[in-house]
RODO-2510 file (C-alpha; in nm, 4 decimals, decimal comma):
residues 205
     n   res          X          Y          Z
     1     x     1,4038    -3,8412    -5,4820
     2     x     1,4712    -3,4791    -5,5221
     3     x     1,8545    -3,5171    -5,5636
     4     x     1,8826    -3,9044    -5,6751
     5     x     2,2951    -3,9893    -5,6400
     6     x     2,2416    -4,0564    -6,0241
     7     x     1,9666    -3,9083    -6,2329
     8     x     1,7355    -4,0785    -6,4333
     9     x     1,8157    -3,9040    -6,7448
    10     x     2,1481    -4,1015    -6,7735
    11     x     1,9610    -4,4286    -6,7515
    12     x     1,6705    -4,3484    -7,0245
    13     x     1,7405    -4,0140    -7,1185
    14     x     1,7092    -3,8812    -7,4689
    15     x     2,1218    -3,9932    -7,6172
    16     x     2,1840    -4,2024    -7,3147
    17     x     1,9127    -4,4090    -7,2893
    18     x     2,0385    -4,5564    -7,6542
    19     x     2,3930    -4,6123    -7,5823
    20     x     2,3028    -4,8546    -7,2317
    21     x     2,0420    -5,0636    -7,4689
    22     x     2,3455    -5,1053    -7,7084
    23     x     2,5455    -5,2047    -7,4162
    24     x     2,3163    -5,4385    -7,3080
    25     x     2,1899    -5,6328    -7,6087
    26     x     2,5944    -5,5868    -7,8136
    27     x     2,7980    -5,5981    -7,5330
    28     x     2,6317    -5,7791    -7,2204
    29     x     2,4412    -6,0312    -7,3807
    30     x     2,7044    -6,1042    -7,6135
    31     x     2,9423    -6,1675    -7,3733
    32     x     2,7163    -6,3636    -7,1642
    33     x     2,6381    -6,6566    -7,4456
    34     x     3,0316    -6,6303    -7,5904
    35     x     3,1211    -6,7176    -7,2284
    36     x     2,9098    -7,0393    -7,3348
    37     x     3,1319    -7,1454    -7,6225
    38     x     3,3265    -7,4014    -7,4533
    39     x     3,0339    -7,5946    -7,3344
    40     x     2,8845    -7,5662    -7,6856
    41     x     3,2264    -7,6978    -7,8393
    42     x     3,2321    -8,0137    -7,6237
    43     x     2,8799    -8,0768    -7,6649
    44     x     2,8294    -8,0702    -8,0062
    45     x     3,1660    -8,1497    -8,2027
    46     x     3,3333    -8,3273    -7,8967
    47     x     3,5802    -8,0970    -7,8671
    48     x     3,8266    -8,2049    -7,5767
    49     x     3,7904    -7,9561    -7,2378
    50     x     4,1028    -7,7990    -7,2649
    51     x     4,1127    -7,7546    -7,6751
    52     x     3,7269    -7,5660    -7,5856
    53     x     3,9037    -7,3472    -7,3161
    54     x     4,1532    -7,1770    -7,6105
    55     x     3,8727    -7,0837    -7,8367
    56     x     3,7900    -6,7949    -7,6495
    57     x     4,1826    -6,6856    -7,6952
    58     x     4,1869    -6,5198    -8,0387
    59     x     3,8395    -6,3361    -7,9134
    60     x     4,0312    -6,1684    -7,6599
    61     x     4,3081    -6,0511    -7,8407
    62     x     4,0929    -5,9519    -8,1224
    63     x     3,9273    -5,7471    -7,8878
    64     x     4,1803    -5,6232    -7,7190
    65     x     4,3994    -5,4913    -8,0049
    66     x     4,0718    -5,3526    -8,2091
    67     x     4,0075    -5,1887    -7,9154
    68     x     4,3123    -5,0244    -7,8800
    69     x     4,3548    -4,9098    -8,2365
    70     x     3,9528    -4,7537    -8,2413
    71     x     4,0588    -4,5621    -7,9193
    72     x     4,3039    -4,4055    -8,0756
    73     x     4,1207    -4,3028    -8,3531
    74     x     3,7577    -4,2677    -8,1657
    75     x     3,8252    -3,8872    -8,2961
    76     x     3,8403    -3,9248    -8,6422
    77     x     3,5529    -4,2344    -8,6714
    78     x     3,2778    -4,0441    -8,4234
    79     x     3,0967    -4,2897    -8,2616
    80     x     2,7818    -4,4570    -8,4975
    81     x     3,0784    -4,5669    -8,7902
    82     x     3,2446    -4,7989    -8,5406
    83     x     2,9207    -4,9286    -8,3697
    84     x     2,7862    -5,0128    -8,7151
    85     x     3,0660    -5,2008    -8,8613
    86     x     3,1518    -5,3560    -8,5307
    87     x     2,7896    -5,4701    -8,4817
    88     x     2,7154    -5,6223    -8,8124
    89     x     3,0806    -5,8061    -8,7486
    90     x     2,9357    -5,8944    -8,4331
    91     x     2,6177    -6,0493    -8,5566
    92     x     2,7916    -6,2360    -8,8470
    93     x     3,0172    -6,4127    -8,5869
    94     x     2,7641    -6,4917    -8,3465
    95     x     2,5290    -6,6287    -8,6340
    96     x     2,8341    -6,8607    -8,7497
    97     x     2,8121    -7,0630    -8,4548
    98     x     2,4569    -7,1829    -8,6083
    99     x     2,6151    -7,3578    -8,8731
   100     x     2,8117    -7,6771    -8,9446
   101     x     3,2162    -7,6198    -9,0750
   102     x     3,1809    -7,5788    -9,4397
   103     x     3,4544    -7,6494    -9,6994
   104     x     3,6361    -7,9013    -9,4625
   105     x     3,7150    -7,6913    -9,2111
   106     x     3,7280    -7,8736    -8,8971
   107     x     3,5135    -7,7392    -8,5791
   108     x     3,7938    -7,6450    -8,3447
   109     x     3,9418    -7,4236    -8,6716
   110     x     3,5461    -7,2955    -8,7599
   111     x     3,4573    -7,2208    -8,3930
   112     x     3,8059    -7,0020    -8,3415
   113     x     3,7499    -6,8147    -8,6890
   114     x     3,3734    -6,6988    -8,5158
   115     x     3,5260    -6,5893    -8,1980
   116     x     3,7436    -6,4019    -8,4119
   117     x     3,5049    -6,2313    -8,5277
   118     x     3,3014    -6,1665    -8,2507
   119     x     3,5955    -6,0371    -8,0576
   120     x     3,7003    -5,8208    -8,3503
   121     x     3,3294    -5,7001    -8,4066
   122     x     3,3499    -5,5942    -7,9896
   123     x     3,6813    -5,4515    -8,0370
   124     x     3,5230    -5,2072    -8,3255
   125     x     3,2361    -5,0539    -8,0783
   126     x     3,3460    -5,0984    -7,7607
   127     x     3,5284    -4,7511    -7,7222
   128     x     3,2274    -4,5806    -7,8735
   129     x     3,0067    -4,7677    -7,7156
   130     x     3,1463    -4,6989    -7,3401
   131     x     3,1963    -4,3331    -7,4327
   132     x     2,9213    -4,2507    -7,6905
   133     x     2,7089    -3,9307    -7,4708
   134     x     2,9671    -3,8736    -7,2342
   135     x     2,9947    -3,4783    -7,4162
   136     x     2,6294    -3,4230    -7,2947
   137     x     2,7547    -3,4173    -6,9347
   138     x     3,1474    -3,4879    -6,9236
   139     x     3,1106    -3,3806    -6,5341
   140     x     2,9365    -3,6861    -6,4647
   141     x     3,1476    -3,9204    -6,6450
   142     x     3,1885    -4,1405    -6,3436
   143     x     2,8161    -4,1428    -6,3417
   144     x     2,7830    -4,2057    -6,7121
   145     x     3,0192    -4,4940    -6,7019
   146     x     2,8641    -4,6503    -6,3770
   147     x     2,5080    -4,7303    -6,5517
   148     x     2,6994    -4,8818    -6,8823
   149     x     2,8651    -5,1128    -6,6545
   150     x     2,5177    -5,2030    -6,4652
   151     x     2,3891    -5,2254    -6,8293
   152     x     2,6549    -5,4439    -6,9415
   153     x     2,6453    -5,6753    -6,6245
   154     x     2,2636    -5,7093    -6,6411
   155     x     2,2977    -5,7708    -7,0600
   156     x     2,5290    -6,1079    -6,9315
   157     x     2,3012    -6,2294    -6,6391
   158     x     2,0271    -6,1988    -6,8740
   159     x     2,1610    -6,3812    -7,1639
   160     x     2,3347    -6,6630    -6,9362
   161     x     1,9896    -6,6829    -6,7594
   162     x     1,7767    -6,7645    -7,0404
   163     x     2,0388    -6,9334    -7,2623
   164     x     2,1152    -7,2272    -6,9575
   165     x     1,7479    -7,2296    -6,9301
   166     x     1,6685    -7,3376    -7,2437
   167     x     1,9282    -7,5442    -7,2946
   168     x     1,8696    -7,7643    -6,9503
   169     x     1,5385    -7,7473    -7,0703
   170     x     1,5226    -7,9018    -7,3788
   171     x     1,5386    -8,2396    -7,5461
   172     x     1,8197    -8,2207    -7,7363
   173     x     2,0301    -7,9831    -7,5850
   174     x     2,2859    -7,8867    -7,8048
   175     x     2,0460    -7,8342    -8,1074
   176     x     1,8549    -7,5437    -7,8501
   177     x     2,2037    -7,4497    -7,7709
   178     x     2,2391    -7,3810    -8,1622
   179     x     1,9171    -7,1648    -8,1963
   180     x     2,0210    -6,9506    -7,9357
   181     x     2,3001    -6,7798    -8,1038
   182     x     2,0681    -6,7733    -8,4369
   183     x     1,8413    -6,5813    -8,2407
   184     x     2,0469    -6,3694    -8,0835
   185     x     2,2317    -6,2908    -8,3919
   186     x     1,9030    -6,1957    -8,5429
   187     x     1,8340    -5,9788    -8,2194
   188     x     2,1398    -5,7635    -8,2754
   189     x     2,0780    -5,7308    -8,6353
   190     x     1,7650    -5,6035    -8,5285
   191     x     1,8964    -5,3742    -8,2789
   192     x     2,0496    -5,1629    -8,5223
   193     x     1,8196    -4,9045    -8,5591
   194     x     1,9052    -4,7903    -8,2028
   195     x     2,2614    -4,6600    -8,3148
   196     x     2,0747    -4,3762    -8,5048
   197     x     1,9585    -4,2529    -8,1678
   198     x     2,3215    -4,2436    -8,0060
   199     x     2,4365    -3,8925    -7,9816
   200     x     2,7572    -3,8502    -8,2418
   201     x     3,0581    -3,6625    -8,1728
   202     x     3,4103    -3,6042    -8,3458
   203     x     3,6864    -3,4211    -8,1510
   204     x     3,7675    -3,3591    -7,8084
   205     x     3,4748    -3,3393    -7,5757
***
């Protein structure tokens, strides 16, 4: 339409249309097959239901006080810093899930070290992530923020879409279960490129 109630530009626009890719492939689908751990846990190291249920515990606060401490200093780092060290954290946790405990480490201990760093790895580029363009057009913040929660939400139903579809899918279950956070820490590996494209900013916008 003429006047669309958000513009298209904020979707797929030239700085925008970066940072909602980001959001969906780090944040969304992240979230989406980490909300999967507990099932993985029980399935393939036997891990009781409510041991499994904790694991996602030192993710969250990992993420919530990395968070914190980056939004406080969002003006100093600019935006690309965090989302690169945060996403190369990110893929290094996911892609521990692949393997076996080494050096006698039991699975409950091995599992809660790679939430650890998967929540840490979120806390680093979350702020930039949700706020990365916003200075193109801070009078449509609400806007702005709106699509990178659609992106986010989409990124989840996505990755929980395909991941339980494989997995109900295949012979041996927890082996596909396995691959798929191999592959998706090769996918955000991959995805780094796109932080290059994110507009950068330092300051007060």
């Amino acid at each position: 339409t003429e006047n669309p109630f958000i513009q298209a530009r904020f979707i797929e626009g030239k700085g925008f249309g970066a940072v909602n890719l980001l959001n969906f492939v780090h944040a969304g689908m992240v979230i989406g097959c980490i909300s999967l751990i507990p099932l993985y846990a029980v399935s393939r190291y036997g891990i009781s239901d409510l041991h499994s249920g904790t694991l996602l515990v030192t993710n969250g606060i990992a993420s919530v006080v990395l968070s914190t401490v980056m939004s406080i200093r969002i003006r100093q780092t600019g935006y690309r810093l965090p989302l690169y060290i945060g996403s190369v954290i990110l893929s290094f946790g996911v892609a521990m899930l692949f393997f076996a405990p080494p050096f006698n480490l039991t699975p409950y201990i091995w599992l809660m070290i790679s939430t650890f760093f998967i929540g840490t790895g979120f806390g680093v580029m979350s702020p930039a992530s949700r706020n990365a363009g916003i200075q193109l057009a801070p009078e449509q913040s609400a806007n702005i923020a709106a699509v990178r929660s659609l992106g986010l939400q989409m990124g989840q139903i996505t990755a929980i879409t395909i991941a339980t579809a494989v997995i109900t899918s295949s012979v041996n279950s927890t082996h596909a279960h396995s691959i798929i956070y191999l592959v998706l820490a090769f996918i955000l590996i991959s995805s780094l490129p796109i932080i290059s494209k994110v507009p950068e900013s330092k300051g007060a916008w």
